[in-house]
C-alpha positions in Angstrom: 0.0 0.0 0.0 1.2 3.5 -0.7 -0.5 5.8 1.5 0.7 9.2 1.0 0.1 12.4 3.4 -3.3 13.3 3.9 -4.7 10.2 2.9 -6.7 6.9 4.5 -6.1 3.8 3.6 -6.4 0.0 4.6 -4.9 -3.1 4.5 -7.4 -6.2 4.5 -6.2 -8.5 7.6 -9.0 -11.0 8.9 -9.8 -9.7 12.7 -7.4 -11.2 15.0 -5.4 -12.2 12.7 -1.3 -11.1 13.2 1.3 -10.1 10.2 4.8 -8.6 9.9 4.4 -4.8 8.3 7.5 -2.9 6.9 7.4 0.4 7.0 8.7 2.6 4.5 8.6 6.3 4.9 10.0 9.7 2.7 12.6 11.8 4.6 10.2 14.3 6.4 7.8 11.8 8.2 8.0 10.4 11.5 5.7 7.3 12.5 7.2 6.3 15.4 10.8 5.3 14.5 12.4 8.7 14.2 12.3 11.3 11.3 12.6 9.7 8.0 13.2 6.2 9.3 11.1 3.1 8.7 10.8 -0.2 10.6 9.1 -3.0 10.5 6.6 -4.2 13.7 3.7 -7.1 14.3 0.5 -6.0 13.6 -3.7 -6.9 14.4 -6.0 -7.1 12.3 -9.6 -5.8 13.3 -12.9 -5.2 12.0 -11.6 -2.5 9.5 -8.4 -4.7 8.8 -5.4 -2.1 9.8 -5.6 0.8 8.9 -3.1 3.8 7.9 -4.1 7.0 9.0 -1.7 9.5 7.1 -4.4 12.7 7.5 -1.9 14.3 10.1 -2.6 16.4 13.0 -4.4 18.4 13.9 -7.3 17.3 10.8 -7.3 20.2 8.5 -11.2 20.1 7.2 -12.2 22.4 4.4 -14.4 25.6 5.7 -16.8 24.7 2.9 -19.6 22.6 4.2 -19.5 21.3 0.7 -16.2 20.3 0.5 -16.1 19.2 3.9 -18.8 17.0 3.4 -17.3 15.4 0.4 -14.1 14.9 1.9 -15.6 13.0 5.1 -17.9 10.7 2.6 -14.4 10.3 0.9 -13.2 9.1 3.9 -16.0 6.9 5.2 -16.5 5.2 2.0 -12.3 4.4 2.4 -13.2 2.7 5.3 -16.0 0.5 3.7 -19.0 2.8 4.6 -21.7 3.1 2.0 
């Protein structure tokens, strides 16, 4: 999976389920192993699978109600909403 900045994305695992995920990341980003270093760690599934979360913090939601709607049905429908 590539799941760049600002994005949500997920990885089908069955729930319970365990796996090895490497982690590959650009020179800017930290997810937990230190600026611009990857790693690999043991991961869950769940009811959603696993997923990546790459929106940042804090969320940065369009003023537009339109937008901001779209954006959020963007992301539910990522996450197998209808």
């Amino acid at each position: 999976i590539y799941a760049k900045l600002g994005s949500i994305e997920t990885l089908r695992l069955s729930n319970r389920a365990t796996g090895k995920l490497t982690i590959q990341v650009s020179r800017r980003v930290d997810v937990g192993f230190g600026t611009g270093r990857g790693g690999t760690i043991t991961v869950s599934g769940g009811a959603l699978g696993v997923v990546f979360d790459g929106r940042g913090r804090p969320l940065n939601l369009p003023t537009d109600p339109v937008r901001r709607r779209e954006l959020i049905k963007k992301w539910n429908w990522t996450l197998g909403g209808g």
